[in-house]
VMD Tcl script that draws the C-alpha trace (Angstrom):
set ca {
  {13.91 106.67 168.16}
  {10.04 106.77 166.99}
  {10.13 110.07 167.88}
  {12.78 111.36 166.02}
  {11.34 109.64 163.15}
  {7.87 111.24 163.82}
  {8.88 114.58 163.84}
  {9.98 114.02 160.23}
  {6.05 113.93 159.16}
  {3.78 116.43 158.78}
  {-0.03 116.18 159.75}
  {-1.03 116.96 156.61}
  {0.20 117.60 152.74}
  {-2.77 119.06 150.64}
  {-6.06 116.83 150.98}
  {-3.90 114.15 152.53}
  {-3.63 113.55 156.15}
  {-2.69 111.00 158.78}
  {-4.73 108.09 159.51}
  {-4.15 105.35 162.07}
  {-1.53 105.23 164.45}
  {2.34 104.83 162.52}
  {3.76 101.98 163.25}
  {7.41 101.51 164.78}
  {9.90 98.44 163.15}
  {13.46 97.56 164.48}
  {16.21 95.63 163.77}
  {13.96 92.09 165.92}
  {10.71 92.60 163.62}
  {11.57 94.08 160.56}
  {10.77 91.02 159.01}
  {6.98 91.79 160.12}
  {6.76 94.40 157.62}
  {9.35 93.66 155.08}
  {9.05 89.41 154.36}
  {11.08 87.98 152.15}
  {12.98 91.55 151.46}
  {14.13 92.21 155.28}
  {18.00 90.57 154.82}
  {18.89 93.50 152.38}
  {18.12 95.98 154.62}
  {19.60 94.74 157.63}
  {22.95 94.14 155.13}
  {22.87 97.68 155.35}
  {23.27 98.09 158.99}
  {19.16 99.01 159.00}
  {18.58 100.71 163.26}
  {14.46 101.08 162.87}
  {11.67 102.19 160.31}
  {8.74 104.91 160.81}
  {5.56 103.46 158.58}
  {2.94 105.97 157.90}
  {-0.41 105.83 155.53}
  {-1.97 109.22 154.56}
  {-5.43 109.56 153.36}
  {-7.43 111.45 151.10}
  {-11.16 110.39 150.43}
  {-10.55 107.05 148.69}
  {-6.58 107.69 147.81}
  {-3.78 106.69 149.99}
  {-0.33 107.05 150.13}
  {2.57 105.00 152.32}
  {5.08 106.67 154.01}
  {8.20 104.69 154.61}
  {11.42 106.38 156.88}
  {14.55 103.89 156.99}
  {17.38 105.38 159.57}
  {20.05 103.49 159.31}
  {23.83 103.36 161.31}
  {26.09 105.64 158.58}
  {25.07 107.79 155.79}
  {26.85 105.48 153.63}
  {24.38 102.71 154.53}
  {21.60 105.07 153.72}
  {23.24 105.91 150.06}
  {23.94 102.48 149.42}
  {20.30 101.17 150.38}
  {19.61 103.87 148.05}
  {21.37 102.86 144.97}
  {20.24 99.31 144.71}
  {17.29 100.72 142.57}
  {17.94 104.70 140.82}
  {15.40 104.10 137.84}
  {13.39 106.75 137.08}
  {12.90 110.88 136.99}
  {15.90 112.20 138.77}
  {14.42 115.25 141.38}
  {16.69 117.27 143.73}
  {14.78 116.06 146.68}
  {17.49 115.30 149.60}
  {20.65 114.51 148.40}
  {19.24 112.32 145.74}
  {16.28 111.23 144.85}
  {14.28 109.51 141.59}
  {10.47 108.95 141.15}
  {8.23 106.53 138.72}
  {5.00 104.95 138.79}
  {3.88 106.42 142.15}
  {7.02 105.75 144.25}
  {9.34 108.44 144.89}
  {12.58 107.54 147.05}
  {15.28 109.51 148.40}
  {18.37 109.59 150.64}
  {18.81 112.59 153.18}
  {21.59 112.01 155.80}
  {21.26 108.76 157.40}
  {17.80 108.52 155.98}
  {16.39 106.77 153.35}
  {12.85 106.97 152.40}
  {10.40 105.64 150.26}
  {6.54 107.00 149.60}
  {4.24 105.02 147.89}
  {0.49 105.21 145.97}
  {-0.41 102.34 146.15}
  {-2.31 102.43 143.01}
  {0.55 102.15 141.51}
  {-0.04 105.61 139.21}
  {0.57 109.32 139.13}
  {-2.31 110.53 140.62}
  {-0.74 111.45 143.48}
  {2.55 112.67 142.54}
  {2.52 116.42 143.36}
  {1.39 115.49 146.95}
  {3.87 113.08 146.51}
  {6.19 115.25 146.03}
  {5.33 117.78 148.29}
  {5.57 115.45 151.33}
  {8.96 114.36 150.14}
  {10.76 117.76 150.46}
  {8.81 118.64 153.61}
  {10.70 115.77 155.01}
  {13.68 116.05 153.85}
  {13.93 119.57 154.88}
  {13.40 118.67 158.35}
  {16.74 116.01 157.85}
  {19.35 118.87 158.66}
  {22.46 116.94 158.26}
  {23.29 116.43 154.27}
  {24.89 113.32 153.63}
  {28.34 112.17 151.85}
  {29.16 110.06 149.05}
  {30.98 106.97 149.59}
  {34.61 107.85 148.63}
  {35.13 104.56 146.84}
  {32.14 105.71 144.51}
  {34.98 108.58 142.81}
  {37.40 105.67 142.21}
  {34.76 104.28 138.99}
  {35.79 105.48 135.63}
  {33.84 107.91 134.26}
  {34.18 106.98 130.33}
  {31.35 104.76 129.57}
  {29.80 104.26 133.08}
  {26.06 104.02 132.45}
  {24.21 106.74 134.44}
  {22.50 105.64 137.47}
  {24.16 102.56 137.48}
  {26.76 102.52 140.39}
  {25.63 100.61 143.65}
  {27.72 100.69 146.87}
  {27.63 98.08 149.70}
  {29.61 95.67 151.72}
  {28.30 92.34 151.96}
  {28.03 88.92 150.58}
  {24.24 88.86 150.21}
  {24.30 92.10 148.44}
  {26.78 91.22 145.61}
  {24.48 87.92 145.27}
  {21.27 90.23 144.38}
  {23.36 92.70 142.37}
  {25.21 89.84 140.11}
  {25.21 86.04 141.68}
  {28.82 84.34 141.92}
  {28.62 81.66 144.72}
  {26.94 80.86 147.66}
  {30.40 81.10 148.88}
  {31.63 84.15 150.22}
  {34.50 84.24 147.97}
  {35.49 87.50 147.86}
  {35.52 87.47 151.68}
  {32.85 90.87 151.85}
  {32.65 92.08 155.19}
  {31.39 95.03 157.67}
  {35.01 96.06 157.14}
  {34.92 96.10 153.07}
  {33.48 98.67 150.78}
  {32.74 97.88 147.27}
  {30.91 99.40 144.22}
  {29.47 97.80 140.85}
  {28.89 99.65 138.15}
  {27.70 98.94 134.67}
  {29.97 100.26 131.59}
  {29.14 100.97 127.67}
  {32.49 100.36 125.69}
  {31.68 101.27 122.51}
  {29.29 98.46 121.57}
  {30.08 95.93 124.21}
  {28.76 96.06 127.84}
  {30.69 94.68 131.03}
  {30.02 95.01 134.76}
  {32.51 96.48 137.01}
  {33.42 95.11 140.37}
  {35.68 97.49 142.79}
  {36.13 96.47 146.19}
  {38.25 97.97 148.99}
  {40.06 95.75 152.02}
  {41.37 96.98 154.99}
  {44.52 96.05 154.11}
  {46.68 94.21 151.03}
  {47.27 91.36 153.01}
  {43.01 90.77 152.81}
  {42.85 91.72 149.19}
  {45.62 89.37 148.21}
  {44.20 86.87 149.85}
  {40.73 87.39 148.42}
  {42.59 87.56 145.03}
  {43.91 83.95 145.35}
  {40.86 82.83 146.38}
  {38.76 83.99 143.78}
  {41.39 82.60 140.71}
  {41.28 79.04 142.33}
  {37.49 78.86 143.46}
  {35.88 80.78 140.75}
  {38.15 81.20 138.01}
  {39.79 77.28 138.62}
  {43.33 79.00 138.02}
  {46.73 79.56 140.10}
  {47.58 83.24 140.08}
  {50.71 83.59 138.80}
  {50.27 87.68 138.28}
  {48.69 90.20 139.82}
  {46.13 90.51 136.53}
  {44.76 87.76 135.14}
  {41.65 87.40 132.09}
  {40.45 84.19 131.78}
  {37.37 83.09 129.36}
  {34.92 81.25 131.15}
  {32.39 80.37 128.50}
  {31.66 81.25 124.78}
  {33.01 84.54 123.77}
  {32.67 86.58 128.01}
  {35.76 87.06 129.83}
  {36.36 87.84 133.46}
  {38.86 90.23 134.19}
  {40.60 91.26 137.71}
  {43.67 93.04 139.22}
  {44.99 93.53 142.43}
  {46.48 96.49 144.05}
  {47.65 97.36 147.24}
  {44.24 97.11 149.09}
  {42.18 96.88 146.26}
  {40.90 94.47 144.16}
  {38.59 94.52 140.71}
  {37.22 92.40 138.95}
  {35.03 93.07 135.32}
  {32.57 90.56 134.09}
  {30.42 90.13 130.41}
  {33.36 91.44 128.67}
  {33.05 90.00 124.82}
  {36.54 91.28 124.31}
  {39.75 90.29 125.77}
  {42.05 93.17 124.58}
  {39.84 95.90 126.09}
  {39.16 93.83 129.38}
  {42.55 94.65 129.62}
  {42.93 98.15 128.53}
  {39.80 98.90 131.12}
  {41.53 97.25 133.78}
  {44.27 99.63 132.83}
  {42.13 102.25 133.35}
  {40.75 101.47 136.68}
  {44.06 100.98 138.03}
  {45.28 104.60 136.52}
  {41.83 105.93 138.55}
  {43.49 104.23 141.84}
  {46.41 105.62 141.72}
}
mol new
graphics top color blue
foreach p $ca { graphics top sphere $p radius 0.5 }
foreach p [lrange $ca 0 end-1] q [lrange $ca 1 end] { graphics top cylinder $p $q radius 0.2 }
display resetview
């Protein structure tokens, strides 16, 4: 696998070339490299990590190469963080302050100054489509990321993933799991504009309706401290916010920050029009 990874990397970009040995990180040591941040990253069904420092004179740059089990993994490592200059590097890619990332395939990649500047940035640059173009299999889209409403969704906003501990860092709800998020879920969150109010929207798929109801009833009594007696249900749950969900077949949503009860409802609406 450190080979594969290798022959993503060229010797040299510009002034810069290799120094040292690159180092090799799987799913037993990751935390060697990545303390405190590793549990994200294995969430995402992380298979090993390529690390690489170029040099020129006294600059340096990082190179970082994440393969991971599905391209879907890759993406949704990938949106947890889409700030800054969009570039059509792989299939998508944004840069600031020294750090460009991108997702290629099952690939996601990160390289670094570690100044922390743009001195660097048109090697920078450079190094990121040389690897990329050597990452011959484009990746796809999570499917569940076309089910979002498009009317108000705040660009760059939209983060796909699967698990528990993901949600948590995304928007915290319980230590709990209560939405029962699995390997065999898929969810996105997205953050909305409506007009002058803001709300967050939660969109998860089950394998079946039988695990989304059940999820459903959970999350009214546990979270929500309410019996369902519908299939929607909008409940205030402190001064002037509202949580909204719905249930559907095998999907479930939920919206939360809402300042508005009657267009929590007429959004919910919506999402379940973009279902169908």
């Amino acid at each position: 696998m450190g080979n594969q990874l290798e022959s993503l990397l060229p010797q040299k970009v510009k002034d810069f070339e290799k120094s040292d040995k690159a180092k090799s990180f799987d799913r037993k040591n990751l935390y060697d490299y990545l303390d405190g941040g590793a549990e994200l990253y294995l969430a995402y069904d992380f298979q090993s990590l390529l690390v690489q420092d170029y040099k020129a004179g006294e600059k340096s740059i990082t190179v970082e190469v994440y393969l991971m089990e599905t391209s879907q993994d890759a993406f949704g490592l990938y949106s947890l963080d889409q700030e800054g200059e969009a570039l059509q590097i792989g299939d998508k890619a944004n840069y600031g302050s020294g750090l460009l990332k991108f997702w290629r395939g099952k690939f996601f990649v990160r390289i670094i100054d570690m100044s922390g500047n743009d001195r660097s940035k048109e090697e920078i640059l450079e190094l990121g489509k040389d690897i990329s173009r050597k990452i011959d299999v484009k990746g796809e889209l999570p499917k569940l990321l076309s089910k979002l409403p498009s009317e108000g969704l705040v660009p760059y906003s939209e983060r796909f993933f699967s698990k528990q501990i993901i949600l948590n860092n995304l928007y915290f709800l319980s230590t709990e799991n209560l939405l029962n998020l699995s390997e065999n879920t898929s969810a996105v969150m997205g953050d909305y504009l409506l007009g002058k109010m803001n709300l967050k929207l939660l969109l998860i798929s089950y394998p079946d309706s039988s695990s989304a109801k059940s999820s459903f009833d959970n999350f009214c009594t546990k979270y929500l401290k309410v019996s369902p007696a519908s299939k929607r249900i909008i409940q205030k749950v402190e001064e002037n916010k509202f949580v909204g969900l719905e249930l559907e077949k095998n999907y479930l949503w939920i919206t939360f920050e809402s300042k508005d009860e009657k267009k929590t409802g007429t959004f919910l609406k919506n999402v379940r029009e973009k279902l169908r």
